[in-house]
C-alpha positions in Angstrom: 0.0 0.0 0.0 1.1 3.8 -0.5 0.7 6.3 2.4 0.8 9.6 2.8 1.7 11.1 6.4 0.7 14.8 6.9 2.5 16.5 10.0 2.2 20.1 11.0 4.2 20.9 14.3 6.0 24.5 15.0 8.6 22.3 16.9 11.2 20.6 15.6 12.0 19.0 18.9 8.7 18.2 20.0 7.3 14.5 20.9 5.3 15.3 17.6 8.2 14.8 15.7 9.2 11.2 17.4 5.7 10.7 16.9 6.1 11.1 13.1 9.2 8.8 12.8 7.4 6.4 14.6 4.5 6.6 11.7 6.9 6.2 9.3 9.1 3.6 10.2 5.9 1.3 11.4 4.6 1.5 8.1 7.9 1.0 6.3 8.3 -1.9 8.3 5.4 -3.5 7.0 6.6 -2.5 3.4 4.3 0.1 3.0 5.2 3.0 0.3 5.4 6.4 2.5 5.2 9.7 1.3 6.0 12.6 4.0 4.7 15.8 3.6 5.7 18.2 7.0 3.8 21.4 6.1 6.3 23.7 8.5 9.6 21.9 7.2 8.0 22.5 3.9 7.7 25.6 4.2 4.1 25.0 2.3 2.2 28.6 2.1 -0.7 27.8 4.1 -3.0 30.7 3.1 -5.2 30.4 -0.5 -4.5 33.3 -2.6 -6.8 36.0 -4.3 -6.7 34.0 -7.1 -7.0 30.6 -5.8 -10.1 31.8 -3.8 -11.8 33.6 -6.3 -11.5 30.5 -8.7 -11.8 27.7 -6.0 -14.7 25.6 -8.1 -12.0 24.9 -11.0 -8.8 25.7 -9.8 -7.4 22.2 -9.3 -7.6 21.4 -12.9 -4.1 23.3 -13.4 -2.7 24.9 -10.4 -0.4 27.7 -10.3 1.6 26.6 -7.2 3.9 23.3 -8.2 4.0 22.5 -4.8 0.0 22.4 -4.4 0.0 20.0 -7.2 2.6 17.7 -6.1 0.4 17.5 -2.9 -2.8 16.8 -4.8 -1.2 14.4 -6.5 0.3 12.2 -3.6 -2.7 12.5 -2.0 -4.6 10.9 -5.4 -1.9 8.4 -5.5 -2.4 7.6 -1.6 -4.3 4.1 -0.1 -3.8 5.6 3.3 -3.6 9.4 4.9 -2.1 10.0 8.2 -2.5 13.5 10.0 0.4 13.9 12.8 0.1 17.3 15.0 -0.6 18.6 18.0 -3.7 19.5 19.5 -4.5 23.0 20.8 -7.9 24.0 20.6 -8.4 22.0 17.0 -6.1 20.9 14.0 -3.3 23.6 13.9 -3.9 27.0 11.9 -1.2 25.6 9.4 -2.8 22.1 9.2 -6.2 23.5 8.0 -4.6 26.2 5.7 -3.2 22.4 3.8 -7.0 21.0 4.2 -8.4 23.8 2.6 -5.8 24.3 -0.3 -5.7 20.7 -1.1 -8.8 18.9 -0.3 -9.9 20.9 -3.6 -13.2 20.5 -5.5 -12.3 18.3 -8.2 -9.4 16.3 -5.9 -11.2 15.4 -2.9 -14.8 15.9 -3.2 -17.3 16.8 -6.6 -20.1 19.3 -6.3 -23.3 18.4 -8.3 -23.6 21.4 -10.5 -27.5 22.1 -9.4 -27.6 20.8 -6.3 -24.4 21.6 -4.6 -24.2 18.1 -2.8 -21.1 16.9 -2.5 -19.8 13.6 -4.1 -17.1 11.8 -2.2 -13.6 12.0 -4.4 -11.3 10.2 -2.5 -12.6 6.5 -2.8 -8.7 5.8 -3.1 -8.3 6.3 0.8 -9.4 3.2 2.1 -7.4 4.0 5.7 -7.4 7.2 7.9 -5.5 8.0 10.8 -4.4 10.6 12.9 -1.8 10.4 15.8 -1.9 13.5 17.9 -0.9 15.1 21.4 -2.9 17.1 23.7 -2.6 19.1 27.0 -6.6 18.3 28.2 -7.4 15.3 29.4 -9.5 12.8 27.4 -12.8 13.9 29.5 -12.3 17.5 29.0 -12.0 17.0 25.0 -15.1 15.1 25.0 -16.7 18.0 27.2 -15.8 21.0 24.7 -16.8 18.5 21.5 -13.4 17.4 20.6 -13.5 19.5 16.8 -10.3 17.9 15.7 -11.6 14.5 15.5 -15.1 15.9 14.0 -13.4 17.5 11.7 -11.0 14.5 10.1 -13.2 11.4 11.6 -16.6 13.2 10.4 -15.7 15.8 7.5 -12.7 14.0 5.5 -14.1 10.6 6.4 -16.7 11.3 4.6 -15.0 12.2 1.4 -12.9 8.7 1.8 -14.1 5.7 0.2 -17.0 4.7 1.9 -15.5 1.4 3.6 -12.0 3.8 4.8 -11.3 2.2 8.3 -10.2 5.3 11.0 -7.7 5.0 13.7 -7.6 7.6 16.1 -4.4 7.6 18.8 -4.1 10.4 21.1 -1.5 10.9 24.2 -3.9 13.2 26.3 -3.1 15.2 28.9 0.5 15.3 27.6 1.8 18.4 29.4 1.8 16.7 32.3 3.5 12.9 31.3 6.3 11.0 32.0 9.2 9.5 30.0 7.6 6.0 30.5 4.0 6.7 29.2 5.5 8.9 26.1 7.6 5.8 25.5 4.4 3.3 25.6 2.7 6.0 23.4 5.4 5.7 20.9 5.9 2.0 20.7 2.1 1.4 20.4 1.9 4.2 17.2 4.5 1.6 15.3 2.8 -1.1 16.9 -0.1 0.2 15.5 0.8 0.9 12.2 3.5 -2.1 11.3 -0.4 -4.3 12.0 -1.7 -1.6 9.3 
């Protein structure tokens, strides 16, 4: 199978980025193609142009930014999509500036041209994960709604091939762990994901 793993962290040192290599090396283990786009590392402009906002019906057809359409293009070429960041309030500002300059009409999703429903595009994704950090515990996410994982378990599912299996692996309340629970949360991400 061919992934692609999606991280946005502002910290190069954070236990984000372990989680990340962890991704990847459980997938490569299992002889998985990866493909690793890291929005910040990137340095992927985030924000949609004038242009690209004003023309957002057709403008995946032939984008103007290369680096948009080498995106699109991995993720059209994806079986699997992994989202690696850290939870604030939601998906980081930089992580959603990708969603919405990516998941494009015409890639991800087709709008009937009376109705305006939306047609699921990505019927190629047949797996989607997300492997995440956050500083509130479990209970308290639940509490407030928990909009990252409506947002990708709900909204992107959705667009996925309608059998797409989710996985969902969270290390909550991680402001306040230790060495040994970060390290059980890393070695049951490539646990996880060599068993993908």
């Amino acid at each position: 199978m061919r992934w692609l793993v999606v991280c946005s962290t502002p910290q190069p040192d954070s236990i984000v980025h372990e989680a990340l290599h962890h991704v990847v090396t459980g997938l490569q283990t299992a002889d998985h193609h990866v493909d690793v786009i890291h929005i910040e590392q990137d340095e992927f402009e985030v924000c949609m142009s004038a242009d690209e906002h004003r023309n957002y019906a057709t403008v995946a057809e032939q984008h103007p930014d290369p680096m948009v359409a080498a995106h699109i293009e991995f993720l059209l070429n994806a079986d699997g999509l992994v989202f690696v960041f850290p939870t604030q309030w939601s998906v980081p500002a930089a992580l959603k500036g990708w969603c919405e300059r990516i998941l494009l009409p015409g890639v991800a999703f087709v709008l009937h041209p009376t109705s305006q429903l939306i047609k699921p595009n990505l019927r190629n994704i047949r797996h989607l994960a997300v492997v995440t950090t956050n500083p509130k515990r479990a209970h308290h996410r639940l509490g407030v709604g928990d909009p990252a994982r409506r947002l990708i378990m709900r909204s992107i599912r959705a667009i996925c091939h309608r059998r797409c299996r989710t996985k969902w692996l969270s290390l909550y309340d991680c402001d306040q762990t230790d060495a040994v629970r970060s390290r059980a949360f890393l070695d049951n991400i490539t646990a996880t994901f060599e068993a993908l």
